[in-house]
C-alpha atoms as an extended CHARMM CRD file, in Angstrom:
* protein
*
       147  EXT
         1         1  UNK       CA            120.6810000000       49.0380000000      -61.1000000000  PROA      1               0.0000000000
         2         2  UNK       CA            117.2230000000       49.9020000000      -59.6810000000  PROA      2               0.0000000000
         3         3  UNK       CA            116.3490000000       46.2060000000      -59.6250000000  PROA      3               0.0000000000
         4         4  UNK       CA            119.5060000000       45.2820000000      -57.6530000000  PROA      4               0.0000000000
         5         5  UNK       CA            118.6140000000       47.4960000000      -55.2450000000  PROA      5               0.0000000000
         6         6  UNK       CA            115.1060000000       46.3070000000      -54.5480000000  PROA      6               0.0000000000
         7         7  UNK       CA            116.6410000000       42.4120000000      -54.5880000000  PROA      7               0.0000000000
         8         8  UNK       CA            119.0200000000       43.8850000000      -52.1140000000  PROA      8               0.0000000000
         9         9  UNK       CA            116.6190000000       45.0370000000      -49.9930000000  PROA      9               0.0000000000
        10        10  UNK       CA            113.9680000000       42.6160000000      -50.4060000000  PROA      10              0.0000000000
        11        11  UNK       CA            116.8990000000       39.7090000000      -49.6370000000  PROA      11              0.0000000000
        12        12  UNK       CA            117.4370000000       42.1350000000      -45.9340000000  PROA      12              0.0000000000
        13        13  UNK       CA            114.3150000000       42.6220000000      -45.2310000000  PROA      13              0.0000000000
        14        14  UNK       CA            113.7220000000       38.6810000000      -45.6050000000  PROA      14              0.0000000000
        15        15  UNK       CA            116.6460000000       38.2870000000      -43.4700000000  PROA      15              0.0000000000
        16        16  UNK       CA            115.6100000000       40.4760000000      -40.7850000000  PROA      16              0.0000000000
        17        17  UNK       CA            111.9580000000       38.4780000000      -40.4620000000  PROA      17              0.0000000000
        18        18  UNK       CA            113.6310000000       35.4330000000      -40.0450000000  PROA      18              0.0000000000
        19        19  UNK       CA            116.3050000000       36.9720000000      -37.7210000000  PROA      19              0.0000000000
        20        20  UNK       CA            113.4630000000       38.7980000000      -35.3450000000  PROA      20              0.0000000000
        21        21  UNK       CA            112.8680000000       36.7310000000      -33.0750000000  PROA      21              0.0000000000
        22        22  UNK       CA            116.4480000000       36.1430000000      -32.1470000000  PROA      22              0.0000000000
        23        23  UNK       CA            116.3750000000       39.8840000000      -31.7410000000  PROA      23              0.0000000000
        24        24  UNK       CA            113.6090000000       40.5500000000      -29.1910000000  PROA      24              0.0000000000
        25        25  UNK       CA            113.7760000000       37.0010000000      -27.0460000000  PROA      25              0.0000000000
        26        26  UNK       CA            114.5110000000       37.9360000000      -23.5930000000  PROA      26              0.0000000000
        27        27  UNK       CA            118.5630000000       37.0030000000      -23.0440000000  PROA      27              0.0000000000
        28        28  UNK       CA            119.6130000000       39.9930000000      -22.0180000000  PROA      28              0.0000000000
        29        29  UNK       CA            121.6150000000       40.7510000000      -24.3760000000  PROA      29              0.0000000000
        30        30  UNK       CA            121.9330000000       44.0710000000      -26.2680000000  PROA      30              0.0000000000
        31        31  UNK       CA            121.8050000000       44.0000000000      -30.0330000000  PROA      31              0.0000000000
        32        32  UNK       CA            123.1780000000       47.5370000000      -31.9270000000  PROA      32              0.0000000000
        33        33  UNK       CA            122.5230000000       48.2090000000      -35.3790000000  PROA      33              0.0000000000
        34        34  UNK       CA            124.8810000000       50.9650000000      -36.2880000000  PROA      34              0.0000000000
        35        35  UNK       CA            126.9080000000       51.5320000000      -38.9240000000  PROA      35              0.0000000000
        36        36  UNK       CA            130.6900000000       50.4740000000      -38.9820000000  PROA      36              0.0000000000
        37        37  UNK       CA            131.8740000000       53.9920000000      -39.7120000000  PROA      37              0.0000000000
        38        38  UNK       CA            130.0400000000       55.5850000000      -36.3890000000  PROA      38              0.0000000000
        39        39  UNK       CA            132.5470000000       56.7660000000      -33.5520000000  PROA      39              0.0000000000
        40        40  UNK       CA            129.5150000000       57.6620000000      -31.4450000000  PROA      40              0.0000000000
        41        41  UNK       CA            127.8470000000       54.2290000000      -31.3090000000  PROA      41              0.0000000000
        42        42  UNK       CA            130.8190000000       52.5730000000      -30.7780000000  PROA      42              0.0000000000
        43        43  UNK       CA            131.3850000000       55.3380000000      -27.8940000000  PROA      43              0.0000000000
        44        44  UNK       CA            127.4460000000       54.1210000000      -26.7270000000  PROA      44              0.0000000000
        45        45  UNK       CA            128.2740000000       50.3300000000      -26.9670000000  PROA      45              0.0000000000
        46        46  UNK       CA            131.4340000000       50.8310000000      -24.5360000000  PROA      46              0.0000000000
        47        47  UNK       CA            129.3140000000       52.3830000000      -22.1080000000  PROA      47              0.0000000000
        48        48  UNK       CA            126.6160000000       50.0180000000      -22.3420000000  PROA      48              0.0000000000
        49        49  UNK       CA            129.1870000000       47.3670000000      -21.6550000000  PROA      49              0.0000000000
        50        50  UNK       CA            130.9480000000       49.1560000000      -18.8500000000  PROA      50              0.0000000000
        51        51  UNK       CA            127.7340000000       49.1560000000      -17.3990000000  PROA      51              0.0000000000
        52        52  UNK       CA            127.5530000000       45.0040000000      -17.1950000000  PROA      52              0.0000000000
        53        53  UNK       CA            125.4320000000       44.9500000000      -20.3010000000  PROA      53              0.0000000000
        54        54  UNK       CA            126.4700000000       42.1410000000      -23.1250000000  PROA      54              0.0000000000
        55        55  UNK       CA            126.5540000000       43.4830000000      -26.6600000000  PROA      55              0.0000000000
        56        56  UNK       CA            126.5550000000       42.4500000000      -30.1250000000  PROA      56              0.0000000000
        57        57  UNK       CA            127.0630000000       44.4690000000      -32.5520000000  PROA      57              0.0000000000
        58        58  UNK       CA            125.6990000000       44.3190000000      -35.7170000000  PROA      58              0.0000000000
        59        59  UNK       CA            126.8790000000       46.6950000000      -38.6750000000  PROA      59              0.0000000000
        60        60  UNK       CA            125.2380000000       47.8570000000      -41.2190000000  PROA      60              0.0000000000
        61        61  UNK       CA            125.7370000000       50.1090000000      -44.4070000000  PROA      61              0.0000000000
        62        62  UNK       CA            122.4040000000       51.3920000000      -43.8580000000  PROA      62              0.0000000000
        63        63  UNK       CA            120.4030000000       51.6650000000      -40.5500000000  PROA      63              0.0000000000
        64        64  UNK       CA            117.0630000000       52.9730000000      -42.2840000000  PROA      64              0.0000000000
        65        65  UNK       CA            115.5510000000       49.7710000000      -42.8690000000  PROA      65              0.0000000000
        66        66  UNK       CA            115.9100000000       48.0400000000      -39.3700000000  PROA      66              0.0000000000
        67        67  UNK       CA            114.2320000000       51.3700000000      -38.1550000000  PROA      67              0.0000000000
        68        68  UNK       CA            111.4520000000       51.3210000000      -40.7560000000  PROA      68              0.0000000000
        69        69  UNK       CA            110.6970000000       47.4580000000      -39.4870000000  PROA      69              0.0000000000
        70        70  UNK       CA            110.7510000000       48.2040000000      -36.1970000000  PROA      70              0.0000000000
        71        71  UNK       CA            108.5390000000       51.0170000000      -36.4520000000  PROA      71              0.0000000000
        72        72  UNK       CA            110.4780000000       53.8630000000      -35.2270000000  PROA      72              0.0000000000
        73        73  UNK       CA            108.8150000000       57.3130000000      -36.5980000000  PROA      73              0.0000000000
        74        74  UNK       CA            111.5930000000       59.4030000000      -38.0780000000  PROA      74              0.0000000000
        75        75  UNK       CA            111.3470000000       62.7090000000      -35.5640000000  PROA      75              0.0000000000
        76        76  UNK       CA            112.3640000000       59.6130000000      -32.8910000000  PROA      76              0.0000000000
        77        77  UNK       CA            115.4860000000       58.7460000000      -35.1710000000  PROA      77              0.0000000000
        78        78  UNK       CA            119.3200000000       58.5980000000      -33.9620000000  PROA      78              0.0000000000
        79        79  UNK       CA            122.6590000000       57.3550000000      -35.2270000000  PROA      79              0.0000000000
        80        80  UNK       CA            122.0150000000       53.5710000000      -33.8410000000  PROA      80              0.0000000000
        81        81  UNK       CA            118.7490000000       51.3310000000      -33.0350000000  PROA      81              0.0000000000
        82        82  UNK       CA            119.2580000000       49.0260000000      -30.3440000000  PROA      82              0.0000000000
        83        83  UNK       CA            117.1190000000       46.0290000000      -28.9150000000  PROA      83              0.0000000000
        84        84  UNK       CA            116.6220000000       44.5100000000      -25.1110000000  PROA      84              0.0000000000
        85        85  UNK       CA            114.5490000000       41.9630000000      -23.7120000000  PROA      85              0.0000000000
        86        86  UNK       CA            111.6870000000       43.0210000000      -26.4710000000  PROA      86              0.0000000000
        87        87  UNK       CA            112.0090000000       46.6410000000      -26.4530000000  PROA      87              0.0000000000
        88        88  UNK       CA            113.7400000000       48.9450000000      -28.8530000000  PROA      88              0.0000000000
        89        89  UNK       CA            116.4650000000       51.4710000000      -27.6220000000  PROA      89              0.0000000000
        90        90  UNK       CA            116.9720000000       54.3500000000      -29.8600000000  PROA      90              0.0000000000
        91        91  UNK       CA            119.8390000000       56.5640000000      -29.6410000000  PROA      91              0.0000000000
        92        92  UNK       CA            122.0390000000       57.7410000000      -26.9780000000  PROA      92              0.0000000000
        93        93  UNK       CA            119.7820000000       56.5150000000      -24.3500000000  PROA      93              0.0000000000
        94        94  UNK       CA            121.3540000000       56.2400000000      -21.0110000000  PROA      94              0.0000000000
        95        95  UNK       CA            121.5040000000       54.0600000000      -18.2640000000  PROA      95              0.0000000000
        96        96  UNK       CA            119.3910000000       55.5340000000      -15.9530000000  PROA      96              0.0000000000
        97        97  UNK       CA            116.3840000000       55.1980000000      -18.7400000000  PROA      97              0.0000000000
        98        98  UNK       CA            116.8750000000       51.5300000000      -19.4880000000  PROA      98              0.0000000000
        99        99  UNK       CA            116.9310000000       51.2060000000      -16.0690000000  PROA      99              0.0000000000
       100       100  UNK       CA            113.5440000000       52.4650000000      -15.4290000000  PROA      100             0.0000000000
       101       101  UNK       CA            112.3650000000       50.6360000000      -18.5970000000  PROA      101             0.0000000000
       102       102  UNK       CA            113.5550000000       47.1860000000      -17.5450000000  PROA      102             0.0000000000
       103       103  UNK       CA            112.2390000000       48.2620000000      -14.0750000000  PROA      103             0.0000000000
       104       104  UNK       CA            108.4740000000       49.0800000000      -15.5120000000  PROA      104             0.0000000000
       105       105  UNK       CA            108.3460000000       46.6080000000      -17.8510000000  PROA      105             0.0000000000
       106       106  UNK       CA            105.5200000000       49.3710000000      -19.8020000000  PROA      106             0.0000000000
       107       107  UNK       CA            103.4260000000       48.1290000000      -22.4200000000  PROA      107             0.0000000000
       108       108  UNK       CA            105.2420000000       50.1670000000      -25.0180000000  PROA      108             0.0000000000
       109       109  UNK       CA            107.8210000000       49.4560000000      -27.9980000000  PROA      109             0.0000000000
       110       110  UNK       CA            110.7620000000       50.9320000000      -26.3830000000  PROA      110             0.0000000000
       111       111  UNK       CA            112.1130000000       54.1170000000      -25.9780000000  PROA      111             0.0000000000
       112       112  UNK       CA            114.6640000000       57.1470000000      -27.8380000000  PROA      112             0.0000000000
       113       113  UNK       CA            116.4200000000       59.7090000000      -27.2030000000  PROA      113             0.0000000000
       114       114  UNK       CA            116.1070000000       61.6540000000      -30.9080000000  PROA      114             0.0000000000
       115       115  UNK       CA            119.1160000000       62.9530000000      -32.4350000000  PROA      115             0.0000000000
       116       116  UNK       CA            122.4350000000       63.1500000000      -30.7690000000  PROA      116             0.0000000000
       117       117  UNK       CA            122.3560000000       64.9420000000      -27.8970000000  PROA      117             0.0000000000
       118       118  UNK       CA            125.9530000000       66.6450000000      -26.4780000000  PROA      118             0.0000000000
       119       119  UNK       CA            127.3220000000       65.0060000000      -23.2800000000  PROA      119             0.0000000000
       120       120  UNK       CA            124.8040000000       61.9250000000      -23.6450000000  PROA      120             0.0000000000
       121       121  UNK       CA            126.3050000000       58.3250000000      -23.4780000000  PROA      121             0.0000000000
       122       122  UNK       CA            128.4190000000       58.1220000000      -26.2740000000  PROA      122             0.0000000000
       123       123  UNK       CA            128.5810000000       61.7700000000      -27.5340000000  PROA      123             0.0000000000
       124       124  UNK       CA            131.8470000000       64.2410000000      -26.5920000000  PROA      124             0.0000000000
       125       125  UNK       CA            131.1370000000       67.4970000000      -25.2550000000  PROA      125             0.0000000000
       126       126  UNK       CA            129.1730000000       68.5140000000      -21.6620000000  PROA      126             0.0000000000
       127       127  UNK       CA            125.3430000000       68.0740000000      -21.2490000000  PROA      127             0.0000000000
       128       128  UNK       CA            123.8580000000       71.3980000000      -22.1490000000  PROA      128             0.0000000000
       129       129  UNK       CA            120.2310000000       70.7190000000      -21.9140000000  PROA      129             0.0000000000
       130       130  UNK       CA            117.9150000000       68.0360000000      -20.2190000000  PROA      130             0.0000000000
       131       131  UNK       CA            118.1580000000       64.1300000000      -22.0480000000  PROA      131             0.0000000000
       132       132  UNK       CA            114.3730000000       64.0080000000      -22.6950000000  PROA      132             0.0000000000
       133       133  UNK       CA            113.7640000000       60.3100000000      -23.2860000000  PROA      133             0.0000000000
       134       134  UNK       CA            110.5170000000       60.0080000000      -25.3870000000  PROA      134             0.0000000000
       135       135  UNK       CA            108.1680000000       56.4450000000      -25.7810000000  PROA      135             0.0000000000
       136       136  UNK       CA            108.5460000000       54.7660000000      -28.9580000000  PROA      136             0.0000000000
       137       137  UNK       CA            104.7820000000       53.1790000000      -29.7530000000  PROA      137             0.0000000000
       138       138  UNK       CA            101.8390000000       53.0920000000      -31.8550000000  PROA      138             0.0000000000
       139       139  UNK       CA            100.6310000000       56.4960000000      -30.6210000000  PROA      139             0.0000000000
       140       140  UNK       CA            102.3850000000       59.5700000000      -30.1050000000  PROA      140             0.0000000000
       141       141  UNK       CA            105.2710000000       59.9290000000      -28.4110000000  PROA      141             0.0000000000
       142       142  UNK       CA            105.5740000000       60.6490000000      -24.6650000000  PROA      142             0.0000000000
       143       143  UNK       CA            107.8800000000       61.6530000000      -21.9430000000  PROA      143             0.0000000000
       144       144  UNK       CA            109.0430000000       58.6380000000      -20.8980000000  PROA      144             0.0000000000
       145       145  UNK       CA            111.9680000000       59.9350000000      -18.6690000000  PROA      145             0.0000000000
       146       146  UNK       CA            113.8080000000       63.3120000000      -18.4520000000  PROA      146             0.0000000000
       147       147  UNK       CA            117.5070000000       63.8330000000      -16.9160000000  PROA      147             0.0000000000
């Protein structure tokens, strides 16, 4: 059983290297890695396309390993990973963030809003705190943007 599991993933992983560079050229299209079962995403990926974006959604039964290869650290993690014109959206981010990121153009990764915040893009319930939109890179994380 073990060894299915590491064919398994070592067949995905495989798959995802040869699929990169689909996934970060510049067409402006949104890719979503979520998994199929995921109300919230789904809830994130109407929004994103209310908003003019084009999406494709890809599900998954696990959304670890696209995380692990694109480097997000795990205190950075949400529900869904999402790439854009080479950067790496990470949760619920919202509009107003990409914006700013698409405007900037930084030298970063991309950007998250960790966990699954209440009221943010996607997620029932009213904002009861500030979104705090945090840098996804090679160094710590930063205040990228906060609403």
């Amino acid at each position: 059983m073990k060894r299915r599991r590491v064919a398994i993933f070592a067949a995905w992983v495989i798959g995802a290297i040869l699929a990169a560079p689909a996934a970060w050229a510049d067409s402006g299209q949104i890719t979503v890695y979520k998994a199929a079962s995921c109300g919230c995403c789904g809830g994130w990926v109407d929004y994103m396309r209310d908003n003019g974006f084009s999406v494709k959604v890809q599900e998954m039964d696990d959304v670890e390993p696209i995380k692990d290869f694109l480097r997000i650290d795990d205190d950075l993690r949400s529900c869904h990973t999402a790439t854009l014109e080479g950067y790496v959206l990470e949760g619920h981010v919202t509009l107003a963030a990409i914006r700013k990121l698409l405007a900037e153009r930084p030298k970063f990764r991309g950007i998250a809003l960790p966990g699954m915040p209440e009221g943010s893009p996607g997620m029932s319930g009213a904002k009861s705190e500030p979104f705090v939109t945090l840098t996804i890179s090679d160094s710590a994380p930063t205040v990228f943007m906060t609403e």
